[in-house]
C-alpha positions as CSV (number, residue, x, y, z in Angstrom):
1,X,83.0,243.4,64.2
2,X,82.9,239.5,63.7
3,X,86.0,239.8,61.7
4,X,88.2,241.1,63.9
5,X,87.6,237.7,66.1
6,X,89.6,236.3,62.8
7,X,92.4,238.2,63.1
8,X,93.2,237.6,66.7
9,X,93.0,233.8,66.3
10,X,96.3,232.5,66.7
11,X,95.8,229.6,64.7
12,X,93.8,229.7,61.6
13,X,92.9,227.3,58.8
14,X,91.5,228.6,55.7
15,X,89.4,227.5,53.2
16,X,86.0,225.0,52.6
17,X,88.0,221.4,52.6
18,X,90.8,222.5,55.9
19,X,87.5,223.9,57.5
20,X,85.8,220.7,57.3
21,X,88.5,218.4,57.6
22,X,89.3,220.2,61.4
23,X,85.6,220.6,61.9
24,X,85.3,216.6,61.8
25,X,88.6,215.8,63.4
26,X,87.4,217.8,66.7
27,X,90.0,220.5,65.8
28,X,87.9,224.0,65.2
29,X,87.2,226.2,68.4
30,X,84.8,228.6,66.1
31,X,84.1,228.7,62.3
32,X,84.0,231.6,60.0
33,X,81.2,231.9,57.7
34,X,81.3,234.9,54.8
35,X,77.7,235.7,54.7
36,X,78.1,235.7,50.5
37,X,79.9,232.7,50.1
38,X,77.5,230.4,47.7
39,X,75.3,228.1,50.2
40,X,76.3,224.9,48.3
41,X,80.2,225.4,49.6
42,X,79.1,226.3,53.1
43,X,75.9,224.1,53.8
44,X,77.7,220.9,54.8
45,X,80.4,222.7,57.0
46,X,77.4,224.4,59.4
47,X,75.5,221.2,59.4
48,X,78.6,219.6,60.7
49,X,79.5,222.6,62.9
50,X,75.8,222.5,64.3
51,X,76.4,218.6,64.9
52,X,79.6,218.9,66.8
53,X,78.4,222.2,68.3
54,X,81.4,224.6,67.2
55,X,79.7,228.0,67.1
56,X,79.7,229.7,63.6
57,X,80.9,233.3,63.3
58,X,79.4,235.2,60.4
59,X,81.4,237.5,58.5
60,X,80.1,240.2,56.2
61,X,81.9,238.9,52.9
62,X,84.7,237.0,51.8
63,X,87.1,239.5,51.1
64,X,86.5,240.8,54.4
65,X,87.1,237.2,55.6
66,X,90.4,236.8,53.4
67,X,91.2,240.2,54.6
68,X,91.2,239.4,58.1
69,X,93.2,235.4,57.6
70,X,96.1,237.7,55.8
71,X,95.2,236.3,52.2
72,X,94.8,238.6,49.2
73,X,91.9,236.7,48.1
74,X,88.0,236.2,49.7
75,X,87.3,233.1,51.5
76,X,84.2,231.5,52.0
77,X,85.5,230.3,55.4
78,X,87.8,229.7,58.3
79,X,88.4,227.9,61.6
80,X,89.7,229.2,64.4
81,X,92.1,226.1,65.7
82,X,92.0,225.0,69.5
83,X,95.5,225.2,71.1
């Protein structure tokens, strides 16, 4: 499952604005997408992510996605960070 990609990340930044902030600094290896996160908070990120070519992993929901960064709350999405 695309989730468990999540978990073995060894660094992670979670949330919409840390997402996009290491999406446009060059930072993010892969982005993590919950599939029913609202399209208004994740339509700018995979613009950006299709711009600067950083693939976009989607995961089934964000609590799934939450699950899977160790937080007891959903999130719409996540970067894996490169080393």
């Amino acid at each position: 499952m695309s989730y468990e990609k999540v978990s073995q990340a060894r660094k992670l930044c979670v949330g919409t604005k840390q997402t996009l902030k290491m999406v446009e600094l060059g930072k993010a290896e892969h982005v993590f997408v919950a599939e029913d996160a609202d399209p208004r908070i994740t339509s700018k990120v995979i613009q950006l992510c299709e711009k600067k070519d950083v693939p976009i992993i989607y995961v089934d929901s964000m609590r799934k996605l939450g699950k899977a960064c160790g937080i007891d709350v959903g999130a719409a999405m996540a970067a894996s960070l490169i080393e």
